[in-house]
C-alpha positions as CSV (number, residue, x, y, z in Angstrom):
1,X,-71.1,130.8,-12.4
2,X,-73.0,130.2,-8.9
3,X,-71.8,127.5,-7.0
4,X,-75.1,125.4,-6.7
5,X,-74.2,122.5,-4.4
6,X,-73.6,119.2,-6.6
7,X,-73.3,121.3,-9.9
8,X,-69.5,121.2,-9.6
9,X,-68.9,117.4,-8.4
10,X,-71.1,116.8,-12.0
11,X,-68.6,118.8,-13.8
12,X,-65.5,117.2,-12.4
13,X,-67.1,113.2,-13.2
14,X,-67.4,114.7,-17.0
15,X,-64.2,116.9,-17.4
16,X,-61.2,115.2,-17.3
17,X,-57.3,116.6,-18.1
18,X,-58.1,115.8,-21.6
19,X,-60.8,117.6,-22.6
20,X,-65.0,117.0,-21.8
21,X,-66.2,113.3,-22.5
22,X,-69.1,111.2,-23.5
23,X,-71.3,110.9,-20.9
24,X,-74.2,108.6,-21.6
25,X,-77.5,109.7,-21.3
26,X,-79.8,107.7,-18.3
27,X,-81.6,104.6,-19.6
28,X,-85.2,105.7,-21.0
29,X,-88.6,105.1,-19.4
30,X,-90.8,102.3,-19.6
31,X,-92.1,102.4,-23.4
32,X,-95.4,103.2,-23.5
33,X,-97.8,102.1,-26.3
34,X,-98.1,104.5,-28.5
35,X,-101.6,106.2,-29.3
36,X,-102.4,105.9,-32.7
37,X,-101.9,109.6,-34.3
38,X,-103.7,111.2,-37.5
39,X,-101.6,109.4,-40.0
40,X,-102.4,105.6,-38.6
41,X,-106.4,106.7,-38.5
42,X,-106.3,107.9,-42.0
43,X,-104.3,105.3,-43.4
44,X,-106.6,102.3,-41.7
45,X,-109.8,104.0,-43.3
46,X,-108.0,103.7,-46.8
47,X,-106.5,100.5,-46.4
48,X,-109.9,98.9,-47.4
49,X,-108.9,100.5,-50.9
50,X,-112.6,101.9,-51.4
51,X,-112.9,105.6,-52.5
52,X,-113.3,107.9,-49.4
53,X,-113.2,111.8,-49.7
54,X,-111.8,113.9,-46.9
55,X,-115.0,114.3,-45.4
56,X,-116.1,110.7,-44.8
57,X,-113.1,110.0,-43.8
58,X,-112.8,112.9,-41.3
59,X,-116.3,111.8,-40.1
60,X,-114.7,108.1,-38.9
61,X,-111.8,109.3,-37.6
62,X,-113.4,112.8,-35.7
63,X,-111.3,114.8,-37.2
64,X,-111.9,118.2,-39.6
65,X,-111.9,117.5,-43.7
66,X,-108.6,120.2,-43.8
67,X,-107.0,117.9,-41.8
68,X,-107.5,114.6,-43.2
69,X,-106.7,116.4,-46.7
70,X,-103.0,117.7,-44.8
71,X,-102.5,114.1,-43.5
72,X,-103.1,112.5,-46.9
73,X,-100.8,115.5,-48.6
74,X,-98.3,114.2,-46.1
75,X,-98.6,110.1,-46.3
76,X,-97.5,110.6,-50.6
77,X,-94.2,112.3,-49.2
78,X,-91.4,110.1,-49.0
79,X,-90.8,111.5,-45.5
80,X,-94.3,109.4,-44.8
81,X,-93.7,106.5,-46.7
82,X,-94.5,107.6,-50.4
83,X,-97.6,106.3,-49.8
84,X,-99.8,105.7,-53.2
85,X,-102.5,107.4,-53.1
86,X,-104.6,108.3,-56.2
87,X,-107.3,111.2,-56.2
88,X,-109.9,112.0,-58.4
89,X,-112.3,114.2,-58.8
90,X,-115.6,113.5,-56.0
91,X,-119.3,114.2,-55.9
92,X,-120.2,118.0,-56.6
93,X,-119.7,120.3,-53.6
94,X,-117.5,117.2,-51.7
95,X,-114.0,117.8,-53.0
96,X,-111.7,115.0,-54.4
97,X,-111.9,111.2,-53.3
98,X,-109.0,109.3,-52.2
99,X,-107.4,105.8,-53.0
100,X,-104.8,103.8,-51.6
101,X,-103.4,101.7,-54.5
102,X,-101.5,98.1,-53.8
103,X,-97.1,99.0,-54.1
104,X,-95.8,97.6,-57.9
């Protein structure tokens, strides 16, 4: 191992005779506020519990149909929150439509 000035002072403050120890990690940053990501976007447009395919909902949040269809995939995974969200079939040639239902 090179002897990098400082690299071995760091190693002596974390080993000790008995063994390594927990060394906590700095303090984190300033949190920022955090930009709203695809989920948020297409969960606001289907809060107003209206029927929205992945198209006109793609078109208000500027975002492709294939990903608002992922997204939605995604929110009715527990992982997500289980979200429920009902499809049925849509106009011809538009796919399925989407619904977010009130929780039981």
């Amino acid at each position: 191992m090179p002897n990098v000035p400082g690299q071995l002072d760091l190693l002596r403050e974390v080993m000790t005779d008995r063994g390594p120890h927990y060394v906590p990690a700095p303090a984190p940053r300033q949190q920022r506020k955090r930009r709203p990501n695809r989920w948020d976007q297409v969960l606001e447009v289907l809060r107003d519990h209206q029927w929205h395919t992945c198209g006109e909902i793609g078109r208000i949040i500027g975002a492709p149909a294939t990903s608002v269809s992922a997204r939605i995939r995604e929110l009715k995974r527990l992982a997500f929150g289980s979200h429920p969200i009902i499809p049925r079939p849509g106009p011809p040639g538009q796919g399925n439509e989407y619904q977010l239902r009130e929780r039981a």
